[in-house]
KEKE-3310 file (N, C-alpha, C; in steps of 0.2 Angstrom, whole numbers, plus 5000, padded with zeros to 4 digits):
npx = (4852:4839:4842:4835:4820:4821:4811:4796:4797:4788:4776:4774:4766:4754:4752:4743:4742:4733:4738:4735:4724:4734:4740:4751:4763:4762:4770:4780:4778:4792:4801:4811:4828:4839:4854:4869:4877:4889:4901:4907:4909:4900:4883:4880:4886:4881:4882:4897:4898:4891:4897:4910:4907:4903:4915:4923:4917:4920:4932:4934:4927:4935:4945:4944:4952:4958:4954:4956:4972:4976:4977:4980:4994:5007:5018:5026:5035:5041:5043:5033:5032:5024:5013:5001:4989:4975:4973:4984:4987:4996:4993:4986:4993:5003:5000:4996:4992:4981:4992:5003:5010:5018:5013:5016:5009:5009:5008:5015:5025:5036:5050:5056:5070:5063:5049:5042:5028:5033:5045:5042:5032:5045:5055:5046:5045:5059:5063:5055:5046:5055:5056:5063:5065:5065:5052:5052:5040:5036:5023:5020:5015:5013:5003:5005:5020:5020:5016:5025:5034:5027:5027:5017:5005:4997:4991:4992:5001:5012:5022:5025:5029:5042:5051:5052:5055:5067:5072:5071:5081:5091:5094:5091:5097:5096:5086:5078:5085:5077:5061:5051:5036:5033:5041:5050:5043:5038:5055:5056:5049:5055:5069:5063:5060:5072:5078:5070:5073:5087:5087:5081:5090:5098:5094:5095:5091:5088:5103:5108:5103:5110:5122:5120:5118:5109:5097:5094:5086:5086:5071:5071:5056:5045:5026:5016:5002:4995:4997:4997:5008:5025:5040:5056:5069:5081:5086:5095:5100:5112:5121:5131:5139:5137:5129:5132:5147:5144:5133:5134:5133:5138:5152:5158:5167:5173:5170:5182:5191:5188)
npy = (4990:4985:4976:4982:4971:4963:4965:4955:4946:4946:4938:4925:4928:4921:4924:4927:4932:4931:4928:4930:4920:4911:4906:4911:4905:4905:4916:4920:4934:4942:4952:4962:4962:4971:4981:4977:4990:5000:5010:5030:5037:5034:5025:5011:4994:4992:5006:5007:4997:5003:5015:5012:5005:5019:5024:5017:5016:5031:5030:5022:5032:5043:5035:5023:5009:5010:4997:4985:4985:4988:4975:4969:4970:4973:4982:4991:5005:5007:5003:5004:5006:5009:5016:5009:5019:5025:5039:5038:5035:5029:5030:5041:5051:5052:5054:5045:5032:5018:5001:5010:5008:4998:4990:4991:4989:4992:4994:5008:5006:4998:4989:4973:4959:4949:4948:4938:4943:4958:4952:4944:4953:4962:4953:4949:4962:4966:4956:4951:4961:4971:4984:5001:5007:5008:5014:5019:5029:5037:5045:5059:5063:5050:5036:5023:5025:5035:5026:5018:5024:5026:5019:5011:4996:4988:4977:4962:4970:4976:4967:4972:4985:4983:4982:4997:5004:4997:5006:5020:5016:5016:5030:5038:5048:5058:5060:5065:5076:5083:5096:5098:5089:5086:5089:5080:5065:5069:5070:5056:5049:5050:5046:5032:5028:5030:5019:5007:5011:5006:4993:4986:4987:4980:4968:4951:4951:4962:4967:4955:4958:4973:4967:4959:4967:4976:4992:5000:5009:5015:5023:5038:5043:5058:5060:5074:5074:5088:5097:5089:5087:5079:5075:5074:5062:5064:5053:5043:5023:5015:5007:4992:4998:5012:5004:4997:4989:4977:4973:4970:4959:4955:4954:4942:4941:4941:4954:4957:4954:4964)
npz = (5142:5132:5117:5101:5095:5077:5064:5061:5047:5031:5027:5014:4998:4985:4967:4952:4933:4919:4904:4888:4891:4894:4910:4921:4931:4945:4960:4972:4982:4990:5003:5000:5000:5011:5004:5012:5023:5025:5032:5028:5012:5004:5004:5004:4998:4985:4978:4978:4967:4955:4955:4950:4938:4931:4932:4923:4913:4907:4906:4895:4887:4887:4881:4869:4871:4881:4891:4886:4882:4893:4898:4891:4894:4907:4912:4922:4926:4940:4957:4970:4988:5002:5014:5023:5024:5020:5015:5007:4992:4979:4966:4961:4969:4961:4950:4941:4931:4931:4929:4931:4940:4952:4968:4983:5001:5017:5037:5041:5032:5031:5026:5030:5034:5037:5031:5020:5011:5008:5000:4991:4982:4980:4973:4962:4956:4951:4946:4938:4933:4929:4935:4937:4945:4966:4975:4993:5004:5014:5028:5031:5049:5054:5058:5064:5064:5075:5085:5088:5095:5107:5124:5125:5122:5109:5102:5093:5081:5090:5088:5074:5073:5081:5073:5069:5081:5084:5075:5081:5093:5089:5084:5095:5102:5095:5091:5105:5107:5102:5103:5102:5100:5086:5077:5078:5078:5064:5061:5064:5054:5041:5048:5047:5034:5027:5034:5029:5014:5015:5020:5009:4999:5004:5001:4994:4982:4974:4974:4968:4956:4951:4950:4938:4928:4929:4929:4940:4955:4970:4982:4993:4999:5007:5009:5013:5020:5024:5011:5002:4995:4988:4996:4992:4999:4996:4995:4987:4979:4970:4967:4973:4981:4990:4998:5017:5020:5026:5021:5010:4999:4986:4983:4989:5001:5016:5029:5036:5026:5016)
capx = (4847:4839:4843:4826:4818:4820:4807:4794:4798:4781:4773:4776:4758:4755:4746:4742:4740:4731:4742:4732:4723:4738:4742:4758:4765:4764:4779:4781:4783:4794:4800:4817:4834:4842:4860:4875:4879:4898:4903:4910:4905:4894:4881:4879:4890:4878:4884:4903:4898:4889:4903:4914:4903:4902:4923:4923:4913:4921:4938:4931:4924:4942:4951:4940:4955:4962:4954:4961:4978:4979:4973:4987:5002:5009:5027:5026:5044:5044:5039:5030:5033:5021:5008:4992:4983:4969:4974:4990:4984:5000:4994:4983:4998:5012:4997:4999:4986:4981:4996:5010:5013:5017:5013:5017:5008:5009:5008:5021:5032:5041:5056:5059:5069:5058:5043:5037:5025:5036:5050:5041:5032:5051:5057:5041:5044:5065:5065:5051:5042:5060:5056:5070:5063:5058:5053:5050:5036:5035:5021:5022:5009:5009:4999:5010:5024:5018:5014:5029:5038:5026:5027:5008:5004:4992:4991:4997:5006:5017:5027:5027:5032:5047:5058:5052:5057:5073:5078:5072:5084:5097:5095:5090:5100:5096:5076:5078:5086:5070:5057:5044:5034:5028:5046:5051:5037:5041:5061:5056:5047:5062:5072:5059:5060:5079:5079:5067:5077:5092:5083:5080:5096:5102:5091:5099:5086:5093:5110:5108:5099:5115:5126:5119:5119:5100:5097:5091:5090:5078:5074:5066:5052:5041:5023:5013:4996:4993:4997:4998:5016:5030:5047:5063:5074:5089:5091:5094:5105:5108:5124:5131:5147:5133:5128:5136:5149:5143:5127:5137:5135:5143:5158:5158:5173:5173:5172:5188:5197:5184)
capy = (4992:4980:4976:4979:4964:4963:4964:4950:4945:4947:4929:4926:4926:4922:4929:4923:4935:4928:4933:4927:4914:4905:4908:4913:4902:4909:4916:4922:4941:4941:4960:4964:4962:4978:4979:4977:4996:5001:5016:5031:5042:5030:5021:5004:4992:4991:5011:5007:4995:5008:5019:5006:5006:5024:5024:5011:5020:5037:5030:5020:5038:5046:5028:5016:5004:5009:4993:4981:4988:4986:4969:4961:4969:4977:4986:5000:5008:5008:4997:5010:5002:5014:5016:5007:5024:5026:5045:5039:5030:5029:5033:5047:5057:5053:5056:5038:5027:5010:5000:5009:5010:4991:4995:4989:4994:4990:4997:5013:5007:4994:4984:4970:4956:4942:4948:4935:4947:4962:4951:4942:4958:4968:4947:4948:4969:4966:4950:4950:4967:4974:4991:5005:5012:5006:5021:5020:5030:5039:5052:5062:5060:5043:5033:5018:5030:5039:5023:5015:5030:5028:5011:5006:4990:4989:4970:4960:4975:4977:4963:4974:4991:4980:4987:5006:5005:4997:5015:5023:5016:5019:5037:5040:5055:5065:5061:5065:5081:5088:5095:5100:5082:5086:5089:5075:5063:5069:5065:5047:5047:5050:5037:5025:5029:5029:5011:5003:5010:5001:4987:4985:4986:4975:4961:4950:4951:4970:4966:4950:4963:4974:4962:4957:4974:4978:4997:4999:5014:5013:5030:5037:5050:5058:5065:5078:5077:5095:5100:5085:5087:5073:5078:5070:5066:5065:5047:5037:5019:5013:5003:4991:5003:5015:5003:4996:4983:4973:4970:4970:4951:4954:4954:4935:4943:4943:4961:4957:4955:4968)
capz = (5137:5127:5109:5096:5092:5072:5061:5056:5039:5028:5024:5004:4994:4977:4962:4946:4932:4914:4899:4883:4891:4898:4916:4922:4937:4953:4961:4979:4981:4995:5004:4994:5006:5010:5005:5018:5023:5025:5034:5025:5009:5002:5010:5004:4993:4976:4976:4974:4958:4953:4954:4945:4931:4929:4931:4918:4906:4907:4904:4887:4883:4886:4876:4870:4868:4887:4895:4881:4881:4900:4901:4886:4896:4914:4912:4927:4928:4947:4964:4976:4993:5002:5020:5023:5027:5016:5013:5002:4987:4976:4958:4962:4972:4958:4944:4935:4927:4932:4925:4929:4946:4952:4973:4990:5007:5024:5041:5043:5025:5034:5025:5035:5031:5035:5027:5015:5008:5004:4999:4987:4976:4979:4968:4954:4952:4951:4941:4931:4928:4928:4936:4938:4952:4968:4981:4999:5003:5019:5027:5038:5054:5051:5065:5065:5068:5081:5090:5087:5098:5114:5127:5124:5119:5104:5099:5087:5077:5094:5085:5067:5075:5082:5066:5072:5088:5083:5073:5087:5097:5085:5083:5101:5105:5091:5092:5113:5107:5099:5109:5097:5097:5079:5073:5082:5073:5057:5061:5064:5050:5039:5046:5045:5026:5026:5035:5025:5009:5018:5020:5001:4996:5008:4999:4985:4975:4974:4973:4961:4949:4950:4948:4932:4925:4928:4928:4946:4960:4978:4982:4996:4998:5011:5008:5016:5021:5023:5008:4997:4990:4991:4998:4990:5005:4993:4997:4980:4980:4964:4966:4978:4984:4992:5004:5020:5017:5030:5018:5003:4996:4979:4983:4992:5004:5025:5031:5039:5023:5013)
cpx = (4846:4838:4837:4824:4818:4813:4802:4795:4790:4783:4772:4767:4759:4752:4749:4739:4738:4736:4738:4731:4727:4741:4748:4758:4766:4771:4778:4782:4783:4797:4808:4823:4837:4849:4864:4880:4887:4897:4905:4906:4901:4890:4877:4884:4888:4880:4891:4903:4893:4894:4909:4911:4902:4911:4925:4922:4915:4928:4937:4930:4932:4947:4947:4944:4957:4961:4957:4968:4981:4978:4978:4995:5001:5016:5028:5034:5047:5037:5038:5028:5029:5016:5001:4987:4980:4970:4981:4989:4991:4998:4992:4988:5003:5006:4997:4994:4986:4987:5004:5013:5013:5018:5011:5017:5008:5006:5015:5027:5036:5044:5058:5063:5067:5052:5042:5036:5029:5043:5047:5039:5039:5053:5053:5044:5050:5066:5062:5049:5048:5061:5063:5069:5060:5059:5048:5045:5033:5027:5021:5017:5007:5008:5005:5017:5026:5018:5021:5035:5033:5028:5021:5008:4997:4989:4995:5004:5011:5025:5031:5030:5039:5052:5056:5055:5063:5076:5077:5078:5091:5100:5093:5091:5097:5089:5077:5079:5081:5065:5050:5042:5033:5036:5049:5049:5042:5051:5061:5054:5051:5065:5068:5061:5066:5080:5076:5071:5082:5092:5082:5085:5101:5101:5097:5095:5087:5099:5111:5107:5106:5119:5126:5117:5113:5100:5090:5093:5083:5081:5069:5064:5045:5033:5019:5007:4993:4993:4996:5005:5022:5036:5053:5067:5080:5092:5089:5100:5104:5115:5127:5137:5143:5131:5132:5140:5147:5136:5127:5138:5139:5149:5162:5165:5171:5173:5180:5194:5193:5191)
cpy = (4986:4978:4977:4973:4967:4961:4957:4950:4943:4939:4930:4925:4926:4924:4929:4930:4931:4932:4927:4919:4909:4909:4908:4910:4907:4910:4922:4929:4942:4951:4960:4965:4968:4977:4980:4984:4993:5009:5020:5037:5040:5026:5013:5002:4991:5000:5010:5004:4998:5012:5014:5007:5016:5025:5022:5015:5025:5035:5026:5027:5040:5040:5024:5009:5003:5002:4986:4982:4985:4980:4963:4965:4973:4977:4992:4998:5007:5005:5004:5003:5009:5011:5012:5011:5025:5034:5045:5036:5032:5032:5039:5052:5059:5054:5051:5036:5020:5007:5002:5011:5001:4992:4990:4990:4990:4996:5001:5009:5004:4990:4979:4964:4948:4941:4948:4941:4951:4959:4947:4947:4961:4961:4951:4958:4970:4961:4949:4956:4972:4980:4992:5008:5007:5012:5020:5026:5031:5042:5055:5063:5054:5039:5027:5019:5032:5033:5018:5018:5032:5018:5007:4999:4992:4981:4968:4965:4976:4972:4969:4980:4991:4985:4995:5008:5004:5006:5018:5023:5018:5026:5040:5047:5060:5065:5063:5073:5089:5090:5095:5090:5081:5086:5081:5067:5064:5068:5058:5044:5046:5045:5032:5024:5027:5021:5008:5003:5006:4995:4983:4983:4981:4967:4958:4950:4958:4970:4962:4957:4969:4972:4959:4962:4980:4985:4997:5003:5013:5019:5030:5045:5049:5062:5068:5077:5083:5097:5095:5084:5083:5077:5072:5070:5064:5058:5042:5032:5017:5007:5002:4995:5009:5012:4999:4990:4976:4970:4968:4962:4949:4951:4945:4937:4942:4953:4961:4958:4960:4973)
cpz = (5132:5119:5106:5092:5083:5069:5059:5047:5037:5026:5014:5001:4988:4973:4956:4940:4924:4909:4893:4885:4894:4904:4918:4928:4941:4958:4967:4980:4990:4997:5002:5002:5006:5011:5012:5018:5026:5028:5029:5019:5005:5007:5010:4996:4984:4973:4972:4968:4954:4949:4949:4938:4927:4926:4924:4911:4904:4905:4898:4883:4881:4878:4877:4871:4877:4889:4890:4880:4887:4903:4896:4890:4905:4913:4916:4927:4936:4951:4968:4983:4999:5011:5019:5021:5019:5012:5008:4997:4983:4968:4958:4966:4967:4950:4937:4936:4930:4928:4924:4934:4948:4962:4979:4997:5012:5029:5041:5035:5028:5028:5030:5031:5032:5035:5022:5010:5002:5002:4992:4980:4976:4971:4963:4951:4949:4945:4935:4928:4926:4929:4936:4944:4960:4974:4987:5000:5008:5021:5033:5043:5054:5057:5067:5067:5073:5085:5092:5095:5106:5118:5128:5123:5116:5102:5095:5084:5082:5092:5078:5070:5079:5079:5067:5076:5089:5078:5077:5091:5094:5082:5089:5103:5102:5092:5100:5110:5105:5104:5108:5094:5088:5075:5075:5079:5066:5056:5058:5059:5045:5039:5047:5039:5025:5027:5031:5018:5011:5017:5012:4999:4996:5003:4994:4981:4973:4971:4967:4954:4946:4948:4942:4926:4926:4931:4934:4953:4963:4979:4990:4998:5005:5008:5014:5015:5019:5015:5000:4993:4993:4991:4995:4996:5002:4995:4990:4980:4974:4960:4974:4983:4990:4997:5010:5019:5022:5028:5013:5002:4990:4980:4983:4996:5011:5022:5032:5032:5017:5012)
residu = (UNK:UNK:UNK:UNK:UNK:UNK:UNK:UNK:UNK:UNK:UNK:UNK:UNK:UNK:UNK:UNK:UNK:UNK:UNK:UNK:UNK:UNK:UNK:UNK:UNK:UNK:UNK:UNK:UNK:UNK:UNK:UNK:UNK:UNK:UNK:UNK:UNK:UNK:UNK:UNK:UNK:UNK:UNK:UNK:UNK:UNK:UNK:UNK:UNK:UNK:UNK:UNK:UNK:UNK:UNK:UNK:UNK:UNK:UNK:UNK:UNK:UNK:UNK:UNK:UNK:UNK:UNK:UNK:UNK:UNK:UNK:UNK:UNK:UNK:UNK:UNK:UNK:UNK:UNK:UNK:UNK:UNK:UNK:UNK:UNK:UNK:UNK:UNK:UNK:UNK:UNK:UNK:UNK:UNK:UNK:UNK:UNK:UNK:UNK:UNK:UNK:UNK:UNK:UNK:UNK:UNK:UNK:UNK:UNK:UNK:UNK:UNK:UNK:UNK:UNK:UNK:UNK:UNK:UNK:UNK:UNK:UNK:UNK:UNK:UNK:UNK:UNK:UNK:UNK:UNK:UNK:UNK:UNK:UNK:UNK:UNK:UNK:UNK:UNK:UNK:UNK:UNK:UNK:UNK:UNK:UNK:UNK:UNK:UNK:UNK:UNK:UNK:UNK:UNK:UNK:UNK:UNK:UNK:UNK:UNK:UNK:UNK:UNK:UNK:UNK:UNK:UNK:UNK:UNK:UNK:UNK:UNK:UNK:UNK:UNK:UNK:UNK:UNK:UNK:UNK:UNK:UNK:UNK:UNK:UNK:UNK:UNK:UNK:UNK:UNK:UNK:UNK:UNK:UNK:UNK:UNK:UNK:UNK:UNK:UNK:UNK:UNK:UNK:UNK:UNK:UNK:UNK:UNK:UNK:UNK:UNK:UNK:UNK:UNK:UNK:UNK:UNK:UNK:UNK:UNK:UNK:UNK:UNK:UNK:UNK:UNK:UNK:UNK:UNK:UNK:UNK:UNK:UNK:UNK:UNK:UNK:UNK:UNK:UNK:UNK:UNK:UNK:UNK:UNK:UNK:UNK:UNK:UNK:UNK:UNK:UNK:UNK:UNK:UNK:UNK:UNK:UNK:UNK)
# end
């Protein structure tokens, strides 16, 4: 089938109008460019700075001061280490304000330790913003999860779902023992959560921060889609004794003489 030929674009004409005896330069009226639509529940991008503006102006009406206040400081309490998907926005779930959530997403809430990335906001939000918090950030039906746990290949990502496949393999027996896919899923989703707090812990930028007295617990939580409500899975580390000595660097000890 063959593509529709586009449009002729209209030829420019010009037109002179007298304004008190002096004529107004001629100026080309050309046919107005239509913005660059976007899927979704708007249907072009001059809407969402529309919406911006409207945002803007409603939170002035609420606090004329709010956007002056939030623009001489940033002290959020806690690093939200959180899902790509589009359905988890971090401040909208936990009910916080631009400003006090300091927030980090990926594909599936991975913790690795050789990503850059999540190693550098975990530095700025430990060293500098001095959060007390930082909470992993599960959900449950999570795509990159789920994909993690079949033999497909995807692309690229097939590298990053690497570290999923690894818990997989290390809790093997107990996720086999399940029969119900859906509980099953939501297991892995768990210890995804679980490792990736691990993973945090393990850092020195974690540990440093202990070490030098710094008032500091990684937690980890799941949410639900369905219903919108976050699950605590009761896992909070908040010194080095908590986790495995084989990650434990305070010390400067071998395991062997640990």
């Amino acid at each position: 089938m063959a593509l529709p030929r586009p449009p002729r674009r209209a030829r420019p004409t010009t037109s002179t109008m007298p304004t008190a005896g002096v004529a107004r330069v001629a100026r080309p009226h050309t046919r107005p460019r239509r913005p660059p639509t976007v899927p979704g529940s708007f249907n072009t991008l001059p809407e969402l700075l529309k919406a911006n503006k409207t945002w803007a102006a409603n939170m002035v009406k609420l606090d004329p001061n709010f956007f002056a206040n939030l623009a001489n400081q940033q002290s959020p309490q806690l690093l939200w280490i959180g899902c790509s998907d589009s359905r988890v926005p971090a401040n909208q779930i936990i009910n916080l304000a631009p400003g006090e959530v300091f927030v980090h997403r990926n594909i599936a809430n991975v913790v690795n330790h050789g990503d850059l990335n999540a190693l550098s906001v975990l530095q700025y939000a430990v060293d500098v913003l001095k959060v007390k918090h930082v909470i992993v950030t599960g959900h449950y039906g999570c795509g990159g999860v789920a994909a993690s746990m079949t033999n497909q290949q995807f692309g690229l990502i097939d590298n990053w779902l690497r570290t999923i496949k690894d818990v997989y393999q290390a809790n093997e027996a107990k996720l086999d023992a399940l029969k119900d896919p859906k509980a099953k899923l939501d297991l892995m989703v768990e210890l995804n959560v679980a490792n990736s707090v691990r993973n945090v812990c393990a850092t020195t930028i974690v540990q440093n921060a202990w070490k030098r007295g710094q008032e500091l617990s990684v937690h980890g939580w799941c949410y639900r889609l369905e219903d919108g409500v976050i699950r605590d899975l009761d896992i909070c580390i908040s010194q080095p004794e908590q986790i495995s000595r084989i990650y434990n660097v305070m010390s400067g000890k071998t395991v062997a003489n640990a």
